[in-house]
N, C-alpha and C positions, 0 to 999 in steps of 0.2 A: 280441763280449761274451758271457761265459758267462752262462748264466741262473741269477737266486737261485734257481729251486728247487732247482737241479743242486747248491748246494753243500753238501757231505758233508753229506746229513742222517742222516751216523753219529750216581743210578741207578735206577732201575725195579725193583724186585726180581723186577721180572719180567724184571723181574728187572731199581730206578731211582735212577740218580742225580738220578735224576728219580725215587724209588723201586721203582724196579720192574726192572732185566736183565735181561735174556735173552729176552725177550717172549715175548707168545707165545700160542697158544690159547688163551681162558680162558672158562669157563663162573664166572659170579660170581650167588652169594645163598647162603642160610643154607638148607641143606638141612633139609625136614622129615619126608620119609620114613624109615621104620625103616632101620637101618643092618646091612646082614644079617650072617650072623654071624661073628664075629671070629676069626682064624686065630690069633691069638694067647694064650700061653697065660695066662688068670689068675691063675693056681697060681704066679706068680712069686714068688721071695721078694724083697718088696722092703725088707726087714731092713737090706741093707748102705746101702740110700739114707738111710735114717731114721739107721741109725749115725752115717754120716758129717755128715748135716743136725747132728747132734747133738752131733757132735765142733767141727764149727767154731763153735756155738756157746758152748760150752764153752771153749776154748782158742784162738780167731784173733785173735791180737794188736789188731789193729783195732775194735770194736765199732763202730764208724761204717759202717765199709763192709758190715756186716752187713742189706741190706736185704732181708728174707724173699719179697716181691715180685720183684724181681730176679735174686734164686737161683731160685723156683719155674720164670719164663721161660727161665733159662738151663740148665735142667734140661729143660724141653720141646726148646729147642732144639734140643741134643744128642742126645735121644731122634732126632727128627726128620733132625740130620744124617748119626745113624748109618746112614742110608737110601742113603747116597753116590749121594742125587739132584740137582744142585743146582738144579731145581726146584719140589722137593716142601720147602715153608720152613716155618716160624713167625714170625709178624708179631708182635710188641708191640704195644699200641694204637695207640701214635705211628705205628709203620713200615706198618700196616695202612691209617690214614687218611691217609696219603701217599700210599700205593699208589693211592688208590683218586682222591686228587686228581688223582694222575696219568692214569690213567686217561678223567678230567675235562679235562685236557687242560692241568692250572694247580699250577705247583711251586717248590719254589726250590731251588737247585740248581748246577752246572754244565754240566745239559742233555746226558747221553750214555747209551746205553745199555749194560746191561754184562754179560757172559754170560762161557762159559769157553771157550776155545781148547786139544785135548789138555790138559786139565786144569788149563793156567794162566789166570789171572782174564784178561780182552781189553775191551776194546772192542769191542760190535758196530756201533754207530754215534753218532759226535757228533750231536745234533740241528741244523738249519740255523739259523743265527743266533744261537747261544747260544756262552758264555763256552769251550765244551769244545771250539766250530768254531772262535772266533779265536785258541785258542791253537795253533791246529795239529794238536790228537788229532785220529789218522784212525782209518777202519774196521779193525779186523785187530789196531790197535795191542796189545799186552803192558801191562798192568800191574804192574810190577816191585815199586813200594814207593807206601804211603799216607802222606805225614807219615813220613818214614824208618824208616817199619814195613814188615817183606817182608810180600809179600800170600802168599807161598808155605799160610802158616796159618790162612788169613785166607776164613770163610764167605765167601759172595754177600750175605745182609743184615748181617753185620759189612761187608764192603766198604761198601754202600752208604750206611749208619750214618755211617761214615768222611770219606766224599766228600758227602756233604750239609750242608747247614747254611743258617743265617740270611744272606739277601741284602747284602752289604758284606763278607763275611768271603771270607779266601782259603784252600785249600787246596792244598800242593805234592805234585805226584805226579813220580814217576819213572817210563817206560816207553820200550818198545822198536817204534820200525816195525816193520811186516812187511821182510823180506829183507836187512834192515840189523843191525850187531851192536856198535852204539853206544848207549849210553842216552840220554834226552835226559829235561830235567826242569824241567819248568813249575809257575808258581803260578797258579793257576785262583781270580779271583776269582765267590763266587756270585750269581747273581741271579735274579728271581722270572722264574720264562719261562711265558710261554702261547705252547702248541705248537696251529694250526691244524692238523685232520684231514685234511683235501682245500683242494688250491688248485690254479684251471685259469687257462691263458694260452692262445694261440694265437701262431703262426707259420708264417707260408709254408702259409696256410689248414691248419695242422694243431693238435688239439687235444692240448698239453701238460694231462693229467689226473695232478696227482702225489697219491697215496695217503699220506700221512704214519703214519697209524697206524691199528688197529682199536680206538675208544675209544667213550664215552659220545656223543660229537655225530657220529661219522663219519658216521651212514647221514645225521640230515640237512643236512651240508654236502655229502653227496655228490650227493645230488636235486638242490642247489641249482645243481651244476655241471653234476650230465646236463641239465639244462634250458636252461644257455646253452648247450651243447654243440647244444642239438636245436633251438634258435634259430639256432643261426650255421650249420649242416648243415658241417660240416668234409668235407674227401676222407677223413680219417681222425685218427685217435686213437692219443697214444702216452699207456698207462697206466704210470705212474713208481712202480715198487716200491724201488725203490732205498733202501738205507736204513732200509724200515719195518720194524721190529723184532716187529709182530704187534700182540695186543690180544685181543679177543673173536672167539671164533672163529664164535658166529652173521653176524659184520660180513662175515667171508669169504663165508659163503654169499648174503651180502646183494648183497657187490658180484659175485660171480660170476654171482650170478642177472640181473645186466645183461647181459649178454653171451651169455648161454647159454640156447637154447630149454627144453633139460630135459636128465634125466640126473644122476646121482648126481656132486656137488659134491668132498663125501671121506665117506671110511669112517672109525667111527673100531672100534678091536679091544680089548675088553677084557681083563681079568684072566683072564678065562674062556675066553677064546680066543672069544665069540663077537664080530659085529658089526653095527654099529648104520652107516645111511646116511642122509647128509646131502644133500638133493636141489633141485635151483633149488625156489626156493619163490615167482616173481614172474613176472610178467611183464617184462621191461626193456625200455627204450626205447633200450639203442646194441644192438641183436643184429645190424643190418645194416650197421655202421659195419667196412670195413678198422680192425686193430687190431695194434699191437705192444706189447709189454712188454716192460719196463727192468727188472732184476734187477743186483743184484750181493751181495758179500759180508757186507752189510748188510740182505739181505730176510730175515726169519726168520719162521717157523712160518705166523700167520694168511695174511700175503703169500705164501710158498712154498705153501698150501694154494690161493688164486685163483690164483697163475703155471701150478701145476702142474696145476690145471683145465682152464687155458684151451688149456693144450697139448695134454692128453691129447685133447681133443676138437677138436685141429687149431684150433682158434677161433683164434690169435694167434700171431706170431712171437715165440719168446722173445731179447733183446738181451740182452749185456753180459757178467757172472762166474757164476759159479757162488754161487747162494744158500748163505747159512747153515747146513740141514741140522741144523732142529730139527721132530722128527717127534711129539711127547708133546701131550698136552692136561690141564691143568691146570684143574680146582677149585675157584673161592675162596671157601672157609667164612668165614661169620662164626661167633666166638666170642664167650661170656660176657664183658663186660668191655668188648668192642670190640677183642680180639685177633682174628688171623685167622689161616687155614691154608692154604696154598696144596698142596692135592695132585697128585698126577699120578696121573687117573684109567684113559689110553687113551693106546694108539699111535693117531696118524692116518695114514689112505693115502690114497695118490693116486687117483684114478678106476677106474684099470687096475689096482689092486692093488701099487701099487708105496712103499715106502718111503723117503723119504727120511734118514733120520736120520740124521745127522752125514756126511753122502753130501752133501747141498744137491740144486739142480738146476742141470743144466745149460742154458745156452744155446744154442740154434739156432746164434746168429750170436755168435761171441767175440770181443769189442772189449774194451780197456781203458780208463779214461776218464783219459788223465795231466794230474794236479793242480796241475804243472808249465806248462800252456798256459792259454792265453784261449778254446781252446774244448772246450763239451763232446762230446766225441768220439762217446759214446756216443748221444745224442741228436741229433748230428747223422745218425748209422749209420740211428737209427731211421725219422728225416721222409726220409731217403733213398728204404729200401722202402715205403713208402706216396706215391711220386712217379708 
């Protein structure tokens, strides 16, 4: 029998259809320091914005669809996408206190996370048990069309905007597997999901420790698992990144600093070229535990920043695919109003200086786990080396 946790725990705007896609590092609160000074220049003339504000209200057939609110957002937007970051967003009020439920661990939704593949919208991961795992979206997947709208023009929080809604309601998507060049196209009905952060099992005296995400309760659901972990003395521990899409990126340092006596966690690299190091900050309780870790094409950012820890410093065999291959660290301001900004403040690195951005990491040991069988391949590979 495969195990629940194994299964695809492939928006977020971080990036969610869960509000959030792309996941990922995130430093979150309302900054209050001075804001140093600005490259940008004020001497703009912003005449033709006021023109045009002025033009459509003057002559836009519609006066209904005339909401000054919703023009003003949709003008920050576009300021913001002209960044061609598609992590650096503007949240609406609505799309910010999504985010931020998500992050809470509670949304409604069709439960997947959603980032960009060479520039087309993807799938980084279904989440496990939610409406996006029974229809079949995998990790990797393409998203081709929302509601018979090509995503070709289509932002990351317009996608998400799209693919979200009120629990009972369905959504039709169009998308493409990996390796396949047939479409296939599902209606995905929503529902309200609460995604647990950490959940442990054991087998064959070994501790299955799966990581779901870096969120508001991770750290303490995750004591609560080192602690039967340190009750039941395992031969060893297989830590399950698979899937997690990131979250807060102090969570990384949290869970790293389980495993690791000391030594700089990640670096992260400014605007300025200078940088900043993030370093075990705890004592942990598994440092003497054999350890592997589960990766595949669904760990991104906060997860690739612990996998790629634990490797540089030998601590852990890495299993599985080659990670995601998101290296940025994101910002989330609150605004006036209950808007929000998601910036991208820093590259992050590896320990040894190494980046991985849009690169992922590799596996020690490369297994695929086929979706097609009753076992997990991957997890089996893993309780192997730790025999």
């Amino acid at each position: 029998m495969k195990l629940n946790l194994r299964q695809a725990r492939l928006v977020t705007l971080f990036l969610v259809v869960a509000l959030t896609a792309g996941g990922m590092g995130y430093w979150w609160g309302t900054r209050t320091a001075a804001f140093p000074k600005p490259v940008l220049d004020h001497q703009l003339d912003f005449s033709l914005f006021w023109n045009v504000w002025e033009r459509l209200g003057a002559t836009y057939i519609d006066k209904q669809a005339l909401d000054p609110q919703q023009m003003v957002y949709g003008s920050i937007e576009g300021m913001v996408a002209a960044l061609n970051d598609p992590y650096t967003v503007f949240l609406t009020p609505k799309n910010n206190d999504e985010a931020k439920q998500r992050l809470n661990g509670s949304f409604e939704g069709v439960g997947m996370e959603l980032g960009y593949r060479d520039e087309i919208l993807a799938v980084i991961a279904p989440l496990p048990g939610t409406p996006a795992e029974r229809a079949g979206i995998r990790a990797g997947d393409l998203i081709i069309k929302i509601e018979g709208q090509e995503t070709t023009s289509v932002s990351l929080p317009e996608a998400v905007e799209l693919i979200r809604g009120p629990a009972g309601t369905a959504v039709k998507l169009t998308l493409l597997h990996q390796n396949e060049t047939e479409f296939y196209e599902v209606s995905v009905v929503r529902e309200k999901i609460v995604v647990p952060s950490v959940e442990i099992s054991f087998e064959d005296n070994v501790a299955h420790l799966a990581l779901l995400s870096f969120g508001d309760r991770t750290n303490q659901e995750w004591l609560g698992a080192v602690n039967q972990i340190v009750a039941r003395r395992p031969k060893g521990i297989v830590l399950d990144l698979r899937n997690n899409t990131g979250g807060y990126l102090s969570g990384a340092v949290f869970v790293a600093s389980e495993f690791l006596t000391d030594g700089v966690v990640v670096q992260q690299e400014f605007s300025d070229g200078h940088r900043e190091n993030l370093a075990v900050d705890r004592q942990g309780k598994l440092r003497d535990y054999p350890l592997v870790v589960l990766i595949n094409q669904g760990s991104a950012s906060a997860a690739e920043i612990v996998a790629g820890a634990l490797r540089d410093y030998d601590r852990a065999t890495l299993v599985g695919e080659t990670s995601f291959g998101k290296g940025s660290v994101q910002e989330a301001q609150e605004l006036p109003g209950g808007a929000g900004l998601h910036i991208t403040t820093a590259r992050w690195l590896l320990p040894k200086g190494d980046s991985i951005d849009k690169q992922g990491i590799e596996p020690i040991v490369k297994i695929k786990d086929d979706l097609e069988t009753e076992t997990d391949e991957q997890w089996e590979k893993a309780k192997s080396l730790l025999s």
